[in-house]
C-alpha positions as CSV (number, residue, x, y, z in Angstrom):
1,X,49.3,-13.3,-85.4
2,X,50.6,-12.2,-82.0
3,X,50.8,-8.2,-83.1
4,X,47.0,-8.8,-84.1
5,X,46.5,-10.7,-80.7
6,X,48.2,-7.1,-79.0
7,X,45.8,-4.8,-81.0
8,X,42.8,-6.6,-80.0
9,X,43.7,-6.7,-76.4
10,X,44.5,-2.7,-76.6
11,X,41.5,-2.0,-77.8
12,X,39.0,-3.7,-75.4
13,X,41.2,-2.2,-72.5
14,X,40.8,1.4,-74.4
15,X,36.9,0.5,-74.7
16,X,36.5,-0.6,-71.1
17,X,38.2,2.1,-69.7
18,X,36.3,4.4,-71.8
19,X,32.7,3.3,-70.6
20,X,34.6,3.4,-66.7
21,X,34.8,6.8,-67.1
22,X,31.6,7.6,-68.4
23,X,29.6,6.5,-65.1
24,X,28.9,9.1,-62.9
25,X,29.3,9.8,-59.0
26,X,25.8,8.3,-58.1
27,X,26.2,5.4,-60.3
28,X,29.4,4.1,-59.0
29,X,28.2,4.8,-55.3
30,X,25.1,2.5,-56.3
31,X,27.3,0.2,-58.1
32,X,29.2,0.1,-54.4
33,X,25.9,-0.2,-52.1
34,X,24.9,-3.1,-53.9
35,X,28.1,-5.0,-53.8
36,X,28.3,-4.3,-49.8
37,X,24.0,-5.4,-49.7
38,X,25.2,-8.9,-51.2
39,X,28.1,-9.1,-49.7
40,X,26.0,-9.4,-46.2
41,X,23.1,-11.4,-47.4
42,X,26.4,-13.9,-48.8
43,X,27.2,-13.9,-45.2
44,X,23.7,-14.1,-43.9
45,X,23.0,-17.4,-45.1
46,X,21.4,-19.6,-42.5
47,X,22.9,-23.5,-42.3
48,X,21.4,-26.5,-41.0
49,X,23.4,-27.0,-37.2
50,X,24.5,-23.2,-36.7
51,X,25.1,-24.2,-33.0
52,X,27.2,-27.3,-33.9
53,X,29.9,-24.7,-35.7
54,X,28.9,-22.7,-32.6
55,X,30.4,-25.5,-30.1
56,X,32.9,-26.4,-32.7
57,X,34.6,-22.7,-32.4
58,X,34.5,-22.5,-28.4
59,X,36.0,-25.5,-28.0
60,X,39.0,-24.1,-30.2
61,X,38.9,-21.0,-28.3
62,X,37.7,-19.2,-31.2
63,X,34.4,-16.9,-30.5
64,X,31.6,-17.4,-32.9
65,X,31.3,-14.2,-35.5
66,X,28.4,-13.4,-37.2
67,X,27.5,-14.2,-40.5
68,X,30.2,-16.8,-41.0
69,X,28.1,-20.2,-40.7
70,X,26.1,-18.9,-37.9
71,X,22.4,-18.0,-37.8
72,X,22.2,-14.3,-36.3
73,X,19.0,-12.4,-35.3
74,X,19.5,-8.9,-34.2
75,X,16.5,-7.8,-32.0
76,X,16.5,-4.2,-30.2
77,X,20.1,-3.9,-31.1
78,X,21.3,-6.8,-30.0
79,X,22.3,-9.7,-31.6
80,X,21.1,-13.5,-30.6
81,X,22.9,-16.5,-32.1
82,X,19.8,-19.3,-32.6
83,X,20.7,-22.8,-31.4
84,X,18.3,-24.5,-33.5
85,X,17.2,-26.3,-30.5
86,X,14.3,-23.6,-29.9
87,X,16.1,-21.0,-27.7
88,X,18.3,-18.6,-28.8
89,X,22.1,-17.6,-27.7
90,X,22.8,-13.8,-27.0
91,X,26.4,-13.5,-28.5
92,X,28.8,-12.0,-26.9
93,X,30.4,-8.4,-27.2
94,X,34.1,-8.9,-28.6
95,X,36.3,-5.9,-27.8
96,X,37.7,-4.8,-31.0
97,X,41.5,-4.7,-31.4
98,X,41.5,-1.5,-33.2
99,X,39.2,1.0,-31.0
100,X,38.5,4.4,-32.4
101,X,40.9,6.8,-30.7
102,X,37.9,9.4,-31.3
103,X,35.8,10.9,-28.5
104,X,32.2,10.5,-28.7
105,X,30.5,13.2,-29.9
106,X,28.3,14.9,-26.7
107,X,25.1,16.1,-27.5
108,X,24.6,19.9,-27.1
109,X,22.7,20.4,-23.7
110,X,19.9,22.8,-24.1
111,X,18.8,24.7,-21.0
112,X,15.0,25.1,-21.2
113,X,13.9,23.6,-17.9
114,X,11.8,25.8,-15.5
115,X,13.2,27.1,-12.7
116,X,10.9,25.9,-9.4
117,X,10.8,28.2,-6.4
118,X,11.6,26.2,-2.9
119,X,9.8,27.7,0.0
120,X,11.9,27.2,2.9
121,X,10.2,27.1,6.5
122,X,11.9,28.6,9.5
123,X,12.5,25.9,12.4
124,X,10.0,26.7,15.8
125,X,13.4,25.2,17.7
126,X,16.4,26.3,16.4
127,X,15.5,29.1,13.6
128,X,17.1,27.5,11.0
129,X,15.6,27.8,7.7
130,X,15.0,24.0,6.0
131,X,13.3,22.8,2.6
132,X,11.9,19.5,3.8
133,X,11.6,17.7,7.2
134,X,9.1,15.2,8.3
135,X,7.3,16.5,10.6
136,X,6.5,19.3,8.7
137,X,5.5,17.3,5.7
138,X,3.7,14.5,7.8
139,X,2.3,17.1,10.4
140,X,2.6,20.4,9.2
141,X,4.7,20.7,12.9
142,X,7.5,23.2,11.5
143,X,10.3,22.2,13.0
144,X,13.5,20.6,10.8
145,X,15.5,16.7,11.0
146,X,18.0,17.8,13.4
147,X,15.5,19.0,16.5
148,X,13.2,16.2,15.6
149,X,12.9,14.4,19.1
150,X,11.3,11.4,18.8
151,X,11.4,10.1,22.1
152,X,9.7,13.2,24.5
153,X,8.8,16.4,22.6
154,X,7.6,14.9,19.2
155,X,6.7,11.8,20.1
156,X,3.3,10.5,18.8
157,X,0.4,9.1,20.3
158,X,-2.8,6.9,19.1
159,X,-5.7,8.6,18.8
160,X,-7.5,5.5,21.3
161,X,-4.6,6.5,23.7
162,X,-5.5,10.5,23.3
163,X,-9.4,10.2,23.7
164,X,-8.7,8.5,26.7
165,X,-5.9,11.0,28.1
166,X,-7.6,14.2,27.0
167,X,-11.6,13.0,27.3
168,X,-11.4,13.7,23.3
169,X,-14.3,12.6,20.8
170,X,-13.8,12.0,17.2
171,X,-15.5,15.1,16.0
172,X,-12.6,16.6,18.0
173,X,-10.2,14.9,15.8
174,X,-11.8,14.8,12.2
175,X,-14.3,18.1,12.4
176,X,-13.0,20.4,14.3
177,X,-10.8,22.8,12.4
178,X,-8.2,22.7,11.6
179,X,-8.1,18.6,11.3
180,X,-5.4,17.0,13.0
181,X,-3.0,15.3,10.6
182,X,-2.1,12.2,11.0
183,X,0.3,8.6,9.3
184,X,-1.1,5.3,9.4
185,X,1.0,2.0,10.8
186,X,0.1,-1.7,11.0
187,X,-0.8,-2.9,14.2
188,X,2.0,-4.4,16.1
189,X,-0.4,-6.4,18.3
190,X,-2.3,-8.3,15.0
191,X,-1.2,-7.9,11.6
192,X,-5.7,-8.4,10.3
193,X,-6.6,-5.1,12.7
194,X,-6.9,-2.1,11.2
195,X,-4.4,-0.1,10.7
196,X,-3.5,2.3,13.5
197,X,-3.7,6.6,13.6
198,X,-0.8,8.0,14.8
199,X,-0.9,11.7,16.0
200,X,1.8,14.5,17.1
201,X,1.7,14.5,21.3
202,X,1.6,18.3,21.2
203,X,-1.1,18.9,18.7
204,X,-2.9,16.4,20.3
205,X,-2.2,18.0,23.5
206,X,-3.0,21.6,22.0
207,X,-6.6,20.4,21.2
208,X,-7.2,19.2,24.6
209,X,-6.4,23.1,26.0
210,X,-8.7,24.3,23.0
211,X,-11.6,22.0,24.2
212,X,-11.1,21.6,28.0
213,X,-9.9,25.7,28.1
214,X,-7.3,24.4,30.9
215,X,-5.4,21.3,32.6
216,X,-7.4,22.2,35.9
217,X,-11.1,21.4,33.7
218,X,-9.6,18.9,32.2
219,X,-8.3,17.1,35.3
220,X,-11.5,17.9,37.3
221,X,-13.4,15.8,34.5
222,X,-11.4,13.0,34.8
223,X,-11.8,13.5,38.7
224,X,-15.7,13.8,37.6
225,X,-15.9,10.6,35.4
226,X,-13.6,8.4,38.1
227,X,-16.4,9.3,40.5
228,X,-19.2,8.2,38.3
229,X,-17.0,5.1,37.5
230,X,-16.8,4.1,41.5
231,X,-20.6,4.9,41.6
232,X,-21.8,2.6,39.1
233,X,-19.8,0.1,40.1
234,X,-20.8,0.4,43.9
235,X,-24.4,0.4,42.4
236,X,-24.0,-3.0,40.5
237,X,-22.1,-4.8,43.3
238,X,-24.8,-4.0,45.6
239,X,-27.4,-5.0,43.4
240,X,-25.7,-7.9,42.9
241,X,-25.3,-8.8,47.0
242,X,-28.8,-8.4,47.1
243,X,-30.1,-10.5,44.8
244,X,-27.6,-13.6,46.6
245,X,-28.9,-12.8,49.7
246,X,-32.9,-12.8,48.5
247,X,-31.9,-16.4,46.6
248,X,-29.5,-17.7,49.8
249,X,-32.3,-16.4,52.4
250,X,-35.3,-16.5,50.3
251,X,-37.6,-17.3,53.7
252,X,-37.1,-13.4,54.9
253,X,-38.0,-12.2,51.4
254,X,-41.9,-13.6,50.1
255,X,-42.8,-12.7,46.5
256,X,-46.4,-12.0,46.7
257,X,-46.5,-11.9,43.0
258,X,-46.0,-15.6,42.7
259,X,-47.0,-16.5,46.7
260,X,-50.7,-19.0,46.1
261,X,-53.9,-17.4,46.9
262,X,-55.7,-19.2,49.7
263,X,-59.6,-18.5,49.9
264,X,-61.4,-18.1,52.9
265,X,-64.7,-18.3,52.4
266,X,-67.7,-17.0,55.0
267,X,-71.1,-18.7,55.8
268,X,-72.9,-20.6,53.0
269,X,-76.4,-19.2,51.6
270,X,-79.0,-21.7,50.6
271,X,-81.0,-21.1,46.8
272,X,-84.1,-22.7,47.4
273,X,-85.0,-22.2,43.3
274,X,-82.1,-24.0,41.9
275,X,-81.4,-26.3,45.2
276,X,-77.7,-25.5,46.2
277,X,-75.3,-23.7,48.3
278,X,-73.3,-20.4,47.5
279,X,-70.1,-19.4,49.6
280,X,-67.9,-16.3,48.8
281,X,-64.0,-15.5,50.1
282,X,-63.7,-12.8,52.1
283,X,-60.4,-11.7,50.7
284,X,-61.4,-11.8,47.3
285,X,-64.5,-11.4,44.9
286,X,-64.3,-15.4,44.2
287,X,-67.9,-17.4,44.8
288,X,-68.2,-20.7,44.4
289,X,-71.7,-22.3,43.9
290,X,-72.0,-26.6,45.3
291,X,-74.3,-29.1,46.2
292,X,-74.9,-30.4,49.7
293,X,-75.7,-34.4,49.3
């Protein structure tokens, strides 16, 4: 009985190994995917209280792994633990005690960007060539960082403060070629003004001598308007001195205008037809008719 026990056994193991070596390659490397697919959906199992197990493991030091009793949601590539109390967890990274001794693999760098040609500009100042400097960018002033001087040379002026130092209009700022440049700055003095337009001192200064044609004109017109500034104001301040002195002594000076008319009238003429007297003024055309009783 046990020698025909033996056989049987030998001949299912002959069998089995027999149809075990007639699956190919792709069939055992299916056979393989599908074990690993529900090996994780095994482990992907949601429970009822994944954060209680969650607690549960930090409090014996133990960090929470996922798929063992733990409800895991990988979004964007990372993974969030939910709490089951309507937020989730991110978990955290745990640094694996076997790191791979390999070096990551660097992508190849391929060199197709285009070349951009830099203009340098040649400093007025110092005759160094630069690539970028402010006043050249904000100004078109060439002249680089290092000489900038921003307390006498390149210092910069409102354009209220240049029309009234150079006798400038605003179609000598905006129209008259070329345009001065100019950067914009809140107003120190109230934050709801406008915002103020700043301008380079010497271009500013190098517009004046373009419009003026020399510091002598442009001197003699501010000599010029000072004059007709004392002038007017003589004018008014006299006008007003005489106007107190006609309302303080208002006997020397008579309005005719508003002075009343007094008539003076001549001999009286007697109409015998309609029985009454006629008198006229001598100073004026007025004739008044009346009745003697």
């Amino acid at each position: 009985m046990s020698e025909e026990t033996v056989s049987e056994t030998t001949d299912a193991a002959s069998v089995s190994g027999a149809s075990s070596s007639k699956l190919t390659n792709a069939q055992k490397a299916r056979i393989e995917r599908n074990q690993a697919k529900a090996q994780k959906l095994r482990e992907a199992k949601l429970v009822s209280h994944p954060y209680k197990n969650l607690q549960n493991s930090n409090a014996n030091g133990e960090q929470p792994v996922a798929g063992q009793n733990n409800s895991v949601i990988k979004v964007q590539g990372t993974k969030y633990i939910d709490s089951g109390g309507g937020f989730l967890l991110e978990q955290p990274v745990l640094a694996s005690a076997n790191k791979s001794t390999e070096e990551p693999v660097v992508a190849p760098i391929i060199e197709d960007a285009i070349a951009i040609p830099v203009v340098y500009e040649e400093c007025l100042d110092c005759g160094d060539q630069y690539a970028d400097s402010y006043l050249f960018n904000n100004f078109g002033y060439s002249v680089c960082d290092k000489c900038r001087d921003t307390e006498e040379r390149h210092s910069l002026i409102t354009r209220t403060e240049a029309k009234a130092e150079y006798l400038l209009k605003d179609c000598d700022f905006d129209k008259r070629e070329p345009k001065l440049r100019y950067i914009s700055r809140k107003n120190p003095h109230n934050v709801r003004w406008g915002e103020m337009k700043l301008y380079l001192h010497l271009q500013v200064l190098q517009r004046a001598m373009d419009v003026w044609g020399s510091e002598e004109e442009l001197m003699r017109q501010h000599e010029q308007r000072d004059d007709k500034r004392v002038l007017g104001k003589t004018r008014k301040y006299n006008k007003q001195m005489k106007q107190l002195r006609m309302e303080v002594r208002s006997s020397i000076y008579t309005k005719k205008t508003t002075a009343v008319h007094e008539h003076e009238f001549g001999p009286d003429t007697y109409n015998e037809l309609e029985d009454n007297y006629t008198h006229s003024c001598t100073t004026c055309p007025y004739t008044e008719t009346y009745e003697k009783m």
